[in-house]
Structure formats: structure tokens, C-alpha cells
C-alpha atoms as a printed R data frame, in Angstrom:
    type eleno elety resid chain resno       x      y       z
1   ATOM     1    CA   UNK     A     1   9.880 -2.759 -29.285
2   ATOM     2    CA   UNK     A     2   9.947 -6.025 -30.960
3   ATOM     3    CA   UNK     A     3  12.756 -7.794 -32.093
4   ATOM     4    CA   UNK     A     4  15.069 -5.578 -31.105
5   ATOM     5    CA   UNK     A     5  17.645 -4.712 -28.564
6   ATOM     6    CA   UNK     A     6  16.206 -1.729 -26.005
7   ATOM     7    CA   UNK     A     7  19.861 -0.733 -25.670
8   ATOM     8    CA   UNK     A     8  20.707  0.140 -29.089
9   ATOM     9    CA   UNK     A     9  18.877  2.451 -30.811
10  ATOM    10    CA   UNK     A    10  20.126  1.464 -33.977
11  ATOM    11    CA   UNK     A    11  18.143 -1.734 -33.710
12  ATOM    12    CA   UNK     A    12  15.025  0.089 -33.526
13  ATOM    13    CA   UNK     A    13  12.579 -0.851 -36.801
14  ATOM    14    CA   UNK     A    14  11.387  2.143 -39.273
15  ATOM    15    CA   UNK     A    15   8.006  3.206 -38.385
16  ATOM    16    CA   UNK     A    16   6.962  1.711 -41.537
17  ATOM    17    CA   UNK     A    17   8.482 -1.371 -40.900
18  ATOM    18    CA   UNK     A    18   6.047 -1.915 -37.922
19  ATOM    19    CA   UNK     A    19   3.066 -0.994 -39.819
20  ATOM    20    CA   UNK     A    20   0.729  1.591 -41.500
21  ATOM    21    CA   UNK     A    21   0.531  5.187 -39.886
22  ATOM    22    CA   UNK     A    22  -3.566  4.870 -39.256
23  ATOM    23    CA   UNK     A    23  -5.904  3.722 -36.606
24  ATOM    24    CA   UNK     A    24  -7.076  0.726 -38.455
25  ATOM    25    CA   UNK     A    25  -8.897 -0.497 -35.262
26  ATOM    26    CA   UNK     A    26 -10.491  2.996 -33.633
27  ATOM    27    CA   UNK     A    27  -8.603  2.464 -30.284
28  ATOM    28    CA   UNK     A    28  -6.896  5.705 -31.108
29  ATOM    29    CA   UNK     A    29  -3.354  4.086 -31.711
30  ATOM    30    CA   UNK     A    30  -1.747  4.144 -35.002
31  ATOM    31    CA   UNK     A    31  -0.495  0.545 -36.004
32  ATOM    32    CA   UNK     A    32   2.794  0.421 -36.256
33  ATOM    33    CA   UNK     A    33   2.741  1.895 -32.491
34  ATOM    34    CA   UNK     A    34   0.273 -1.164 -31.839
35  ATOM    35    CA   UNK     A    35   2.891 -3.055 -33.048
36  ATOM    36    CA   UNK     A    36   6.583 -2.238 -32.391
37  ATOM    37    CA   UNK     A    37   5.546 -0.222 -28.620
38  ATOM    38    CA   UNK     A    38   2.832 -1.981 -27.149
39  ATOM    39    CA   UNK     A    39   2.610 -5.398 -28.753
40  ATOM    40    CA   UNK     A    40  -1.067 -4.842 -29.466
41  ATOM    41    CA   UNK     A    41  -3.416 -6.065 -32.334
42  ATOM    42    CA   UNK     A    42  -3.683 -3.371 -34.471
43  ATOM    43    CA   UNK     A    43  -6.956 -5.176 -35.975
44  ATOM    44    CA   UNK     A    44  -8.640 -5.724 -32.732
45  ATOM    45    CA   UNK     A    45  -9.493 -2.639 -30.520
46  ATOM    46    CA   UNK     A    46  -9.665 -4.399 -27.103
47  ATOM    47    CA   UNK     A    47  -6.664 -7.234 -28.020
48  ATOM    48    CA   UNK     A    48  -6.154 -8.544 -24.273
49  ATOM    49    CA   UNK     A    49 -10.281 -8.936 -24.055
50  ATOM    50    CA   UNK     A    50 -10.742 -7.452 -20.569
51  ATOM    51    CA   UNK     A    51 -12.612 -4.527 -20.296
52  ATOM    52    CA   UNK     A    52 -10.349 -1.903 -21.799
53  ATOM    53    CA   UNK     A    53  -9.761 -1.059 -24.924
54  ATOM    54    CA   UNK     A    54  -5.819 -0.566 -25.846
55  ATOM    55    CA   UNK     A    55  -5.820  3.060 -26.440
56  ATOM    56    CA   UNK     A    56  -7.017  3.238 -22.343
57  ATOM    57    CA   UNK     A    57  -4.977  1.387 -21.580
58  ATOM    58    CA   UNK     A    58  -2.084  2.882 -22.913
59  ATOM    59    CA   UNK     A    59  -3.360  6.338 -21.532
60  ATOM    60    CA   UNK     A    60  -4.200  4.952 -17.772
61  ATOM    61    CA   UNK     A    61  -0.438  5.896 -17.078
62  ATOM    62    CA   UNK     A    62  -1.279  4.990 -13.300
63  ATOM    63    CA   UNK     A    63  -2.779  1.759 -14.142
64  ATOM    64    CA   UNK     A    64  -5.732  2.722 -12.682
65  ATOM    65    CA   UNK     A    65  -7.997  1.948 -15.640
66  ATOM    66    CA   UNK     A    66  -9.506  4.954 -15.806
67  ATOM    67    CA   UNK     A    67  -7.893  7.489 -18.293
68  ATOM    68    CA   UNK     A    68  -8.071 10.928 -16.378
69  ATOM    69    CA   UNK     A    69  -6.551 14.463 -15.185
70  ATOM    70    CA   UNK     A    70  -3.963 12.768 -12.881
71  ATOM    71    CA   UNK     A    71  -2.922 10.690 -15.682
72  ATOM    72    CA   UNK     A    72  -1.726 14.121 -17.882
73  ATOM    73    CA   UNK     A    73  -0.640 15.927 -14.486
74  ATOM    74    CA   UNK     A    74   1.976 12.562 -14.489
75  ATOM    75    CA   UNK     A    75   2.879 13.255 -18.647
76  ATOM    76    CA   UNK     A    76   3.144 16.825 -17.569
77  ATOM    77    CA   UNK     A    77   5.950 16.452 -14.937
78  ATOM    78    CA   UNK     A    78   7.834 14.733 -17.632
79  ATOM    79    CA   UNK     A    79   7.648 17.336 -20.748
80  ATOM    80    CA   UNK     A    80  10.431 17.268 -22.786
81  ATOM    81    CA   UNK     A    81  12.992 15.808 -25.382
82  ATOM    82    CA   UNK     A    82  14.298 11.795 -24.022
83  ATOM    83    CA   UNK     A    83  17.328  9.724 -25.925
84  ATOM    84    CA   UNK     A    84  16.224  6.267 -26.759
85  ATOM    85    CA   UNK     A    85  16.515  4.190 -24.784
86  ATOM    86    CA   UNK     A    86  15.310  6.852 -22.182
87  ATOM    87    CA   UNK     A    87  14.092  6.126 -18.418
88  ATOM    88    CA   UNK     A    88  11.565  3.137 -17.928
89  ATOM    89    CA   UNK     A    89   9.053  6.722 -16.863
90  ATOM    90    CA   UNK     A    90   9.806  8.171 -19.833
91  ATOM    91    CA   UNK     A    91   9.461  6.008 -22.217
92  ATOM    92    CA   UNK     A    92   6.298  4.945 -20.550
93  ATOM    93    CA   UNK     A    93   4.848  8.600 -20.401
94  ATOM    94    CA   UNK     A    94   5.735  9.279 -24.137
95  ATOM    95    CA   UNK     A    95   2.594  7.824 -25.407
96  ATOM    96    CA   UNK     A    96   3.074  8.558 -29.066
97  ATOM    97    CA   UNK     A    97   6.675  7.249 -28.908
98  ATOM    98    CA   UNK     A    98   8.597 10.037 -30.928
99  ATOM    99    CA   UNK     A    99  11.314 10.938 -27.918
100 ATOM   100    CA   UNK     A   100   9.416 13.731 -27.242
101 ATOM   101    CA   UNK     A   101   6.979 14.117 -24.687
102 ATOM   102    CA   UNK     A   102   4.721 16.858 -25.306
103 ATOM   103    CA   UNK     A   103   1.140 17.941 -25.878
104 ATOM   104    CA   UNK     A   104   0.813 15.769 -28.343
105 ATOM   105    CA   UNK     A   105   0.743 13.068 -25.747
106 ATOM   106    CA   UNK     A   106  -1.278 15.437 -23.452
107 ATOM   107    CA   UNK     A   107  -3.944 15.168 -26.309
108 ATOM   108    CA   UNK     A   108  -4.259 11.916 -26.963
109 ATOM   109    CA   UNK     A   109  -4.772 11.207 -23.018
110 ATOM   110    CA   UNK     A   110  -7.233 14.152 -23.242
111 ATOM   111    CA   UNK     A   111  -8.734 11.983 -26.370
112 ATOM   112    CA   UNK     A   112  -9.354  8.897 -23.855
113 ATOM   113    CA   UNK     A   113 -10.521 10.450 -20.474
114 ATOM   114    CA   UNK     A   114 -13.331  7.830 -18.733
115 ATOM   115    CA   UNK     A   115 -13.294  5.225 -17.089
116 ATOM   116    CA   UNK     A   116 -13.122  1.124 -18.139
117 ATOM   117    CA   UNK     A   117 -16.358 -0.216 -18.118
């Protein structure tokens, strides 16, 4: 989260302080997540320039580069409500970032399955 303190979750910026609520780029991440979570380009759907776009990468929870079932068996094991700041896993595993891991983070991994290329 940028420019704040990861200890205080009153420092946190509003959603819509970190940007619009859309996928302006395609790589399946909304903006402001681009933004205040993952310090991504929101305009630019591979922002790093390797061969992966952001949205894989995010979802390669492994770090594998390759988005598959292992990576929601690891968001599985982890289902369930987190207080900010939350465990380094959790945190990481809560791919939409709304203290809540659930099947909405299931489905967006589901959403990126395949490999890096």
C-alpha cells in the first residue's frame, strides 16, 4: 500500500483515492488495486515487461509463473475473514484485497489459469 504505514490501518487510502474501480488495462486487476496493492501500471497490462502480464502474476501465488490448481488449493487453505494488517500469507493470498479471502479470489485465479509465455 503506498504511502502509508502497513501497521495502521487507519493510514490505509479510500479505494477511490487509489484509482477507478475498472480494468482499464485488461490484466484483470481493477486500478486502484494496481495502484495502492501491487504498485502496478494500471495503463500498461504487462508493467515490469517480462513475460507476464500483472494479473498472472498476481495469481501465480507460488511464484511459479504459471497461474494454476495448486495456486487456489494455497487460497483455499486460507479462506476466511483477516484484520489489516493481517499475516504476510494472508495478505498475499487475498488477491482482491477486501480482508476477506474467499471465492471471489478463487475466481479471479480461476480467471488466469496458464502458463507465462
Amino acid at each position: 500500500m503506498i504511502g502509508t504505514n502497513p501497521n495502521n490501518v487507519n493510514s490505509r487510502p479510500t479505494n477511490a483515492q487509489c484509482g477507478v474501480s475498472t480494468d482499464v488495462d485488461g490484466d484483470r486487476l481493477v486500478a486502484f488495486r494496481e495502484v495502492c496493492f501491487y504498485n502496478t501500471d494500471p495503463n500498461n497490462v504487462n508493467t515490469d515487461g517480462d513475460a507476464c502480464n500483472d494479473g498472472r502474476e498476481v495469481a501465480s501465488i507460488n511464484g511459479d509463473t504459471a497461474v494454476n490448481v495448486i495456486d487456489q488449493q494455497q487460497i483455499a487453505s486460507e479462506v476466511g475473514v483477516y484484520t489489516l494488517p493481517g499475516s504476510p500469507v494472508k495478505v498475499n493470498f487475498d488477491i482482491t484485497k477486501d480482508g476477506n479471502i474467499n471465492i471471489g479470489d478463487l475466481q479471479l485465479v480461476a480467471a488466469l489459469f496458464g502458463p507465462c509465455s
